[in-house]
C-alpha positions as CSV (number, residue, x, y, z in Angstrom):
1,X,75.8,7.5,43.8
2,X,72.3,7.3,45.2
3,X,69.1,6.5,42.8
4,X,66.3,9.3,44.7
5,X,62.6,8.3,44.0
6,X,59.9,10.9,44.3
7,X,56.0,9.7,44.7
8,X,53.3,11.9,44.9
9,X,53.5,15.8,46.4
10,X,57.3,15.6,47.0
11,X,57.3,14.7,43.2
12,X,55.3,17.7,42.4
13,X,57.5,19.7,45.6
14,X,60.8,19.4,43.3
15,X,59.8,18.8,39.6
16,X,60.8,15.5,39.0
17,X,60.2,11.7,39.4
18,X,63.4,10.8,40.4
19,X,67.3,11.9,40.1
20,X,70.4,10.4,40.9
21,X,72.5,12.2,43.4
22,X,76.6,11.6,44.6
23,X,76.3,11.3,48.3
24,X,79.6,9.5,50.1
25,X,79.5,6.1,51.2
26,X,77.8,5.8,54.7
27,X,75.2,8.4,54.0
28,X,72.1,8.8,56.4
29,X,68.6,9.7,55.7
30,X,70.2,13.4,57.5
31,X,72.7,13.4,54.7
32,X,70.1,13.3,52.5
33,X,67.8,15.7,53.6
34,X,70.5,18.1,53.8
35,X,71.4,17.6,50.3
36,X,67.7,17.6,49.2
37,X,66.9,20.8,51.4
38,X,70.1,22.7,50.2
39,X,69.0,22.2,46.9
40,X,65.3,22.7,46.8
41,X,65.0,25.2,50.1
42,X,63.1,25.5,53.0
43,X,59.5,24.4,51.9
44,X,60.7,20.8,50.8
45,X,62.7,20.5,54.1
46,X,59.3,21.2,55.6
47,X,58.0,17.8,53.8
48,X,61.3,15.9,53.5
49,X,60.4,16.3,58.0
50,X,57.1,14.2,57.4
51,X,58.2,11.8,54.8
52,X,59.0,8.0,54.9
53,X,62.1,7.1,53.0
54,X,62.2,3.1,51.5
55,X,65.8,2.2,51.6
56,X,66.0,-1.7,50.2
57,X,63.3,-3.1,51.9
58,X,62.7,-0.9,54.9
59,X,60.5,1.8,55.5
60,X,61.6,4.1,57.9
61,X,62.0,7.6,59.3
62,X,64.8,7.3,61.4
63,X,67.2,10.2,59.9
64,X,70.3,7.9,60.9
65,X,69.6,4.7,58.7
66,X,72.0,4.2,56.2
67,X,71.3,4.9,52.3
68,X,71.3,2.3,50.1
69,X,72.2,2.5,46.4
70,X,68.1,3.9,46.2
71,X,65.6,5.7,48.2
72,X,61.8,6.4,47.9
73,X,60.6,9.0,49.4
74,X,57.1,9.0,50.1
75,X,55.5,11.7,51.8
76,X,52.2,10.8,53.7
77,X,49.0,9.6,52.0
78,X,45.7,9.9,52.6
79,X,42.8,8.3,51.8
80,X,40.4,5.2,52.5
């Protein structure tokens, strides 16, 4: 099981804060994109694309890193 945390417009993208989801042991950043993607279509794959994903204490946006028991996603921010 894999805590997901949503911040700002991929919050508002799938209607919710955060969710838990049951992805198998040795998941990627892929795996869960795919999951995310089959689950809340084409538009959110579009941002999922652009988004940095927090997994432990690494940011990255390599799709191959390994999950850990929770993710943030954070899709780009702007501002000054």
């Amino acid at each position: 099981m894999v805590e997901i945390r949503y911040f700002a417009a991929i919050a508002d993208a799938v209607g919710k804060a955060g969710e838990t989801l049951d992805l198998p042991a040795g998941a990627t950043v892929a795996d869960l994109r795919t999951a995310l993607s089959a689950a809340y279509g084409r538009d959110v794959d579009k941002m999922l694309s652009v988004c940095a994903y927090l997994i432990g204490d690494e940011l990255t946006r390599d799709s191959e890193v390994t999950l850990s028991a929770r993710v943030d996603v954070l899709p780009p921010f702007a501002g000054g």
